[in-house]
Gaussian input, Z-matrix of N, CA and C with variables (Angstrom, degrees):
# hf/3-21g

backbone

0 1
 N
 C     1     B1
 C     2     B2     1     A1
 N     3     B3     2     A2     1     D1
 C     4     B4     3     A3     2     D2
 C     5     B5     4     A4     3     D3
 N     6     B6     5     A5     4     D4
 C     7     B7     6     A6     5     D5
 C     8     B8     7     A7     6     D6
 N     9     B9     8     A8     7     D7
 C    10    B10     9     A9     8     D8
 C    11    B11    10    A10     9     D9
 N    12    B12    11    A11    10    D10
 C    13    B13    12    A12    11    D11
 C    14    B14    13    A13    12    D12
 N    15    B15    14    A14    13    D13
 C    16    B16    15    A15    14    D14
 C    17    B17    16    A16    15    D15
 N    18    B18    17    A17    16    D16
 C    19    B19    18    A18    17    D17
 C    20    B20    19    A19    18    D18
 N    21    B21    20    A20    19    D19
 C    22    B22    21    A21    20    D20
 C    23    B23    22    A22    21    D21
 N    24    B24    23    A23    22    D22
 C    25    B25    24    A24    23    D23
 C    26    B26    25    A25    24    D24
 N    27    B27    26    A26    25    D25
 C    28    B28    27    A27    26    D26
 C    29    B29    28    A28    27    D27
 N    30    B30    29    A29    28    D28
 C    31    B31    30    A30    29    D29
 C    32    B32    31    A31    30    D30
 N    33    B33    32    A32    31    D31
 C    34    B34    33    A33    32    D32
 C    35    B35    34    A34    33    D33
 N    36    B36    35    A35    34    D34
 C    37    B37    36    A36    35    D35
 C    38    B38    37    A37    36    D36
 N    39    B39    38    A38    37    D37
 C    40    B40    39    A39    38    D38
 C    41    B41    40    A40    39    D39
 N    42    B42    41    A41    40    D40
 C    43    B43    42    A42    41    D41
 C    44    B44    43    A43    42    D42
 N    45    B45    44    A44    43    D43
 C    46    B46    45    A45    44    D44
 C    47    B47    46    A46    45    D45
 N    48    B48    47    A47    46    D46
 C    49    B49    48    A48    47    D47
 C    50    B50    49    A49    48    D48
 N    51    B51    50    A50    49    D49
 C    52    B52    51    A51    50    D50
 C    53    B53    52    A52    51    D51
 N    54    B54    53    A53    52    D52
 C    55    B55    54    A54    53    D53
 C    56    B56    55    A55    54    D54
 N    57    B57    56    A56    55    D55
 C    58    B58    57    A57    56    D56
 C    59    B59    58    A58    57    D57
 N    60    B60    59    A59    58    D58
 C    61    B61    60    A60    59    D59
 C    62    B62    61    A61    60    D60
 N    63    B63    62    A62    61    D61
 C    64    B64    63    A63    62    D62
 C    65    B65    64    A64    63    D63
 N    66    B66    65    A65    64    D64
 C    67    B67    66    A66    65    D65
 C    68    B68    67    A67    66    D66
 N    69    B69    68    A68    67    D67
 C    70    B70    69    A69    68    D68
 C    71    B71    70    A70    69    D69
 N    72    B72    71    A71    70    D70
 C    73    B73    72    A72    71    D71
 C    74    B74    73    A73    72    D72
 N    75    B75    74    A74    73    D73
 C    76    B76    75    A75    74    D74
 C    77    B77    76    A76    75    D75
 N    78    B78    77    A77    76    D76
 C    79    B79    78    A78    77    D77
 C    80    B80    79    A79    78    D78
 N    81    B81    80    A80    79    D79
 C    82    B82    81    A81    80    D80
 C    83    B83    82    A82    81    D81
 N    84    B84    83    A83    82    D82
 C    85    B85    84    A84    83    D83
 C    86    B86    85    A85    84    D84
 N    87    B87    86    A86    85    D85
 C    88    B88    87    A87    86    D86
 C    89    B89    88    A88    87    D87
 N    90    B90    89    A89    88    D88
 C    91    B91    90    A90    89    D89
 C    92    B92    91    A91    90    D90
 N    93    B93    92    A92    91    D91
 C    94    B94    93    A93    92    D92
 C    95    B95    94    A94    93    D93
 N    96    B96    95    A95    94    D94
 C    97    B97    96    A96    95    D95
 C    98    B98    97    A97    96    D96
 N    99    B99    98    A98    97    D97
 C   100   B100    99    A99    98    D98
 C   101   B101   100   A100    99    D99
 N   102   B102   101   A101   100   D100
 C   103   B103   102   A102   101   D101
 C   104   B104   103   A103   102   D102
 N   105   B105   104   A104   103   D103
 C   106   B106   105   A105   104   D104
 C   107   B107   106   A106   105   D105
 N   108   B108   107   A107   106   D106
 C   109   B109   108   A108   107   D107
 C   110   B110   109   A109   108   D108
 N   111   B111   110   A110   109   D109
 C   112   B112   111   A111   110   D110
 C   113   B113   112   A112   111   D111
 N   114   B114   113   A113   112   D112
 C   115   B115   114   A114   113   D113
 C   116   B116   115   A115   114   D114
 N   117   B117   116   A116   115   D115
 C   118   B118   117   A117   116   D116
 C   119   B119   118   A118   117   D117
 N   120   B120   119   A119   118   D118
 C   121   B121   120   A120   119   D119
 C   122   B122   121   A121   120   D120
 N   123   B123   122   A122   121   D121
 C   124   B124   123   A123   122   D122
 C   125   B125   124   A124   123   D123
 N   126   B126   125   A125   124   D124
 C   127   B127   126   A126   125   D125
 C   128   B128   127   A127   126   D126
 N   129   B129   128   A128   127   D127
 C   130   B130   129   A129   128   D128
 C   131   B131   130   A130   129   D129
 N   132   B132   131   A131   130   D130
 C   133   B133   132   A132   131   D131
 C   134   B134   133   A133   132   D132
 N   135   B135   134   A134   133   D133
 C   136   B136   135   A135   134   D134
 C   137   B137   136   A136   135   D135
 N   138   B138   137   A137   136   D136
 C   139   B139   138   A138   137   D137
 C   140   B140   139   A139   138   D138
 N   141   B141   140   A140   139   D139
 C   142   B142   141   A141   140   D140
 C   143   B143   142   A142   141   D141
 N   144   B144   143   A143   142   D142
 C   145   B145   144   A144   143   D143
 C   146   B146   145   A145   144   D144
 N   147   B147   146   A146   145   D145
 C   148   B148   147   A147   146   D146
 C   149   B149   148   A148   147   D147
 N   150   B150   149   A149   148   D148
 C   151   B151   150   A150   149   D149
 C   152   B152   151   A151   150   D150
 N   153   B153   152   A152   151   D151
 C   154   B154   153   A153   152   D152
 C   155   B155   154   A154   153   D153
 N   156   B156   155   A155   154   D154
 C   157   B157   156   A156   155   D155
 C   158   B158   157   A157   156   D156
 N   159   B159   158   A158   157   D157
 C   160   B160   159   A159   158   D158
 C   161   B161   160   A160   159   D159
 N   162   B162   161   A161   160   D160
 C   163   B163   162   A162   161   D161
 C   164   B164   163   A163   162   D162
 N   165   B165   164   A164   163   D163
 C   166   B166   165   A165   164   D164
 C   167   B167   166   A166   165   D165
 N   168   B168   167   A167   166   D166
 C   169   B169   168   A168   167   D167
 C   170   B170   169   A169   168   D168
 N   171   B171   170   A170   169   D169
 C   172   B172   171   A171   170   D170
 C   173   B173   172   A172   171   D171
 N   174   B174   173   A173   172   D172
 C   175   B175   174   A174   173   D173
 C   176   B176   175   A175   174   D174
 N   177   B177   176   A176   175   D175
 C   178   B178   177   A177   176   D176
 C   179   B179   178   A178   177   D177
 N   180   B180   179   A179   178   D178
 C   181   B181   180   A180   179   D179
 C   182   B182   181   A181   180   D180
 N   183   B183   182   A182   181   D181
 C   184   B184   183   A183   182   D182
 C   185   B185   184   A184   183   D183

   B1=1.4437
   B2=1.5388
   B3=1.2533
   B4=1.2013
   B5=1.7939
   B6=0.8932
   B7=1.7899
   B8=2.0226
   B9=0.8372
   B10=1.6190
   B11=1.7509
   B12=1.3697
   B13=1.7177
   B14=1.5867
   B15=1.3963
   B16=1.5045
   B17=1.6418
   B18=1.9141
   B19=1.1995
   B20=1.7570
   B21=0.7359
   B22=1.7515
   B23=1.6416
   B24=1.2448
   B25=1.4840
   B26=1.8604
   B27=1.2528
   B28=1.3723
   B29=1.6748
   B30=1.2147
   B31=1.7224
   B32=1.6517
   B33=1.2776
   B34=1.1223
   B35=2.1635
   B36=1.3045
   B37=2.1028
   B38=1.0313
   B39=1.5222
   B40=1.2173
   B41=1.8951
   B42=0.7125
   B43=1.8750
   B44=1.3715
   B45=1.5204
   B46=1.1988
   B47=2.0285
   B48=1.1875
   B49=1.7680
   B50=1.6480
   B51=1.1841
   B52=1.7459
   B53=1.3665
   B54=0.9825
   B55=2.0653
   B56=1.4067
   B57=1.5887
   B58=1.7085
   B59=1.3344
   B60=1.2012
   B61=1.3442
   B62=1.4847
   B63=1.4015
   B64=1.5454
   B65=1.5052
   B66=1.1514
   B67=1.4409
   B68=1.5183
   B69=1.2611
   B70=1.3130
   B71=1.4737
   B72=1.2835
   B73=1.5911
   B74=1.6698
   B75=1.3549
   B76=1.7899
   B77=1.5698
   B78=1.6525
   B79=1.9394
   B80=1.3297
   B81=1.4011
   B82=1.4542
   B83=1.3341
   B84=1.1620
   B85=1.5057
   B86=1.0434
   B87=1.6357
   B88=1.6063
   B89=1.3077
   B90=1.3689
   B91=1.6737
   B92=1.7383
   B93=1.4891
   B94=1.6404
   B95=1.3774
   B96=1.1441
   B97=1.6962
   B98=1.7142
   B99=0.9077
   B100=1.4178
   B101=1.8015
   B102=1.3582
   B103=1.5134
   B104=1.1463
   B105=1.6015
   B106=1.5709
   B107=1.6099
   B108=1.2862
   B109=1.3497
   B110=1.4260
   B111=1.4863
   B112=1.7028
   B113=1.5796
   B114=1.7603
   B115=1.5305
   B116=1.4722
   B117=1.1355
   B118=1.0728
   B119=1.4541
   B120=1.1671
   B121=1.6203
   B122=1.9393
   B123=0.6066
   B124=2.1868
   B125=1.4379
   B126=1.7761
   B127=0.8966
   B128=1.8429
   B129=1.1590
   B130=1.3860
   B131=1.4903
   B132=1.6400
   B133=1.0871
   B134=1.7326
   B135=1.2197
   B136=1.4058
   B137=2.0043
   B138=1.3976
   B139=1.9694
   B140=1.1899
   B141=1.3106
   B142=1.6567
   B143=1.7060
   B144=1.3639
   B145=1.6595
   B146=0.9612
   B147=1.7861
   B148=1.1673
   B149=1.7148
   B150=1.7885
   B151=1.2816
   B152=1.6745
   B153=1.2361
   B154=1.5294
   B155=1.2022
   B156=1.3353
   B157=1.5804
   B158=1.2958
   B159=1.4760
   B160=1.3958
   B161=1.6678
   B162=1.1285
   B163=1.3845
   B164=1.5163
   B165=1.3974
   B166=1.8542
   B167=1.0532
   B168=1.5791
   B169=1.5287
   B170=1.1792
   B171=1.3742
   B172=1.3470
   B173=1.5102
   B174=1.6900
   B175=1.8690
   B176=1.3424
   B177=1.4738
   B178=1.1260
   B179=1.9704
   B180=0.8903
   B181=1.3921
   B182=1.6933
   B183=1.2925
   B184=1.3813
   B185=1.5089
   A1=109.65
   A2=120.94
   A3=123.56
   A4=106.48
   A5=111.83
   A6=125.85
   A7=93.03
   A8=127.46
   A9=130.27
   A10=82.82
   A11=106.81
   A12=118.26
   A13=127.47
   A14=84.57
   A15=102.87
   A16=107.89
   A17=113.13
   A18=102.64
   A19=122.10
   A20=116.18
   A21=118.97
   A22=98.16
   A23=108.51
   A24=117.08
   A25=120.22
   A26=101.98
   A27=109.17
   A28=115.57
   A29=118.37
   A30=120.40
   A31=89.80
   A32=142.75
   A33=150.19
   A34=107.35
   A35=80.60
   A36=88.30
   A37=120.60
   A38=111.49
   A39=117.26
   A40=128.28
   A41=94.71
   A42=89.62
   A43=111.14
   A44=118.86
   A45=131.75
   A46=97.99
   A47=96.90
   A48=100.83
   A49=107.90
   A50=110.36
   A51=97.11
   A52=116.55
   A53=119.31
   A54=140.89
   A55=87.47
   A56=119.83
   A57=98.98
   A58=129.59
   A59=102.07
   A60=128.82
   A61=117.49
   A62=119.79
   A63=141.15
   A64=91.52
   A65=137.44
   A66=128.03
   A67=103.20
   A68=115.14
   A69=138.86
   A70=115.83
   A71=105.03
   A72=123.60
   A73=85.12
   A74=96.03
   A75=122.88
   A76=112.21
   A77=97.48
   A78=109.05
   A79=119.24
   A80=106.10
   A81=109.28
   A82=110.49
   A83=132.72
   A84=149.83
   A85=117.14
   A86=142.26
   A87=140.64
   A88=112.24
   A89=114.34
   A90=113.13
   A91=105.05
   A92=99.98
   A93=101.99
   A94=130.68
   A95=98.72
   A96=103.79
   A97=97.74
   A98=142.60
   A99=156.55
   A100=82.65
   A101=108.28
   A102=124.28
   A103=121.82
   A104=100.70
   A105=120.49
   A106=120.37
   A107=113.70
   A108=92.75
   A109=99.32
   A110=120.59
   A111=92.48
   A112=99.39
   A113=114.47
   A114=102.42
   A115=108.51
   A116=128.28
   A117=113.31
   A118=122.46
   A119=117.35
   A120=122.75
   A121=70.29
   A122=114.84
   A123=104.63
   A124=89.46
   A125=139.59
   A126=135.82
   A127=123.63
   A128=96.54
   A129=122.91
   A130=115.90
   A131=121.66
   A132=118.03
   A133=87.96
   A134=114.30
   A135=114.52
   A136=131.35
   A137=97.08
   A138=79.10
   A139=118.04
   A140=120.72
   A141=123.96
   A142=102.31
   A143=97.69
   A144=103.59
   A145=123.68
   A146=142.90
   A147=142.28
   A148=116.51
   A149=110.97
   A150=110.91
   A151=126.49
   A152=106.09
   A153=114.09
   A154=114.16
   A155=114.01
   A156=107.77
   A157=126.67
   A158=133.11
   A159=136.87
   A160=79.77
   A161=140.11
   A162=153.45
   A163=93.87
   A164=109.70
   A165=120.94
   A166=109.29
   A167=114.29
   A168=125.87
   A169=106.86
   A170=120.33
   A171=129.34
   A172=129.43
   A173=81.24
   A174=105.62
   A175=112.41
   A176=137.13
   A177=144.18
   A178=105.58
   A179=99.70
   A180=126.83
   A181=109.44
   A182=128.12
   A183=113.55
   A184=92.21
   D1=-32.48
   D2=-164.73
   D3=-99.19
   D4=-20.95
   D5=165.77
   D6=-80.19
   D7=-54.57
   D8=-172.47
   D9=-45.71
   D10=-84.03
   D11=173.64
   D12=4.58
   D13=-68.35
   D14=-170.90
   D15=-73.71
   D16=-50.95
   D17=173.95
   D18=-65.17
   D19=13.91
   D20=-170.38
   D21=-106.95
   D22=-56.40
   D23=159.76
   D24=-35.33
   D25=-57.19
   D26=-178.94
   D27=-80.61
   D28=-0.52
   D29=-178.03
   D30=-108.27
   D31=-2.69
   D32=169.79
   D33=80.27
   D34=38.82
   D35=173.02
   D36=-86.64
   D37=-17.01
   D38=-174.34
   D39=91.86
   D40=125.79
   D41=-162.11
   D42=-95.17
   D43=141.99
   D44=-141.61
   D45=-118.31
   D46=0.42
   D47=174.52
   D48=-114.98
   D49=114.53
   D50=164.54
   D51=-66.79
   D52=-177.46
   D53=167.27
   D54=-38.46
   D55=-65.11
   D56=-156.83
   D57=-63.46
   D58=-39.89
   D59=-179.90
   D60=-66.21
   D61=-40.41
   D62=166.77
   D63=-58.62
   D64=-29.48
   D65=-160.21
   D66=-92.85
   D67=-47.78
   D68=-175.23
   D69=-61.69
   D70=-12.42
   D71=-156.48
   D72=-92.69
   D73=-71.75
   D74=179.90
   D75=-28.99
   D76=-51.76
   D77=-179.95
   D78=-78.92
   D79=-9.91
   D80=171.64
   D81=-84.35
   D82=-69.23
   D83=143.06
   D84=-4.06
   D85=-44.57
   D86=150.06
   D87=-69.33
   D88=-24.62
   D89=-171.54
   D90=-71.36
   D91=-43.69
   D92=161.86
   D93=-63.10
   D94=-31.61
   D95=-170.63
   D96=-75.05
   D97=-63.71
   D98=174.20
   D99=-24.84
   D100=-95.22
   D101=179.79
   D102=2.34
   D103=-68.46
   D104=159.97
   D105=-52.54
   D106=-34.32
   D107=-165.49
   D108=-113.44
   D109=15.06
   D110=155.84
   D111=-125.24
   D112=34.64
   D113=142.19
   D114=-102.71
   D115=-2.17
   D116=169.13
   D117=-86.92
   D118=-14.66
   D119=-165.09
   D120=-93.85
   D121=-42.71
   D122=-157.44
   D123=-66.78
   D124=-45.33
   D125=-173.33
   D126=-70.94
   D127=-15.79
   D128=174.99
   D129=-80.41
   D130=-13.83
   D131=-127.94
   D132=-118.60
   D133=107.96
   D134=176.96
   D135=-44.67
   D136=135.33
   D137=-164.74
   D138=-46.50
   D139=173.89
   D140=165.77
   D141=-66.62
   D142=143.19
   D143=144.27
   D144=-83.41
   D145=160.12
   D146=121.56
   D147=-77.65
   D148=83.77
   D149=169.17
   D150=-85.05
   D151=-8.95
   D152=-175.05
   D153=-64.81
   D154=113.39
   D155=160.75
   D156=-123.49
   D157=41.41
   D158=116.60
   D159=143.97
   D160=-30.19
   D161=-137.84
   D162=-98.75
   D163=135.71
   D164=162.00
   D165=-57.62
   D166=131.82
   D167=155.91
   D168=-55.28
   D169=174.33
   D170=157.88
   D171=-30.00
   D172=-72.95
   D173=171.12
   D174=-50.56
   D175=-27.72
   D176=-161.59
   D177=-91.14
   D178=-32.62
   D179=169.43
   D180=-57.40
   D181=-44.36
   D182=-160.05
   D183=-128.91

């Protein structure tokens, strides 16, 4: 909608979103994109282990 906007604007048709709405368009549109991309990284995201078994690592050691 907001690419439609801009090109309609620039062929001289005249644009059919004001400032607020153009803005609103924009915050919706990152608000999804974000959304999307940290369910996908979480869905991507291999389970936890439980590797601890009570004992010092190495690093923990020195």
């Amino acid at each position: 909608m907001y690419f439609a906007n801009v090109i309609a604007g620039a062929m001289g048709m005249g644009v059919f979103l004001n400032d607020l709405w153009e803005m609103l368009t924009l915050f919706v549109a990152c608000i999804t994109f974000v959304i999307a991309t940290l369910a996908l990284e979480r869905a991507g995201e291999p389970p936890a282990k439980n590797t601890t078994t009570g004992e010092p690592t190495e690093a923990q050691k020195s």
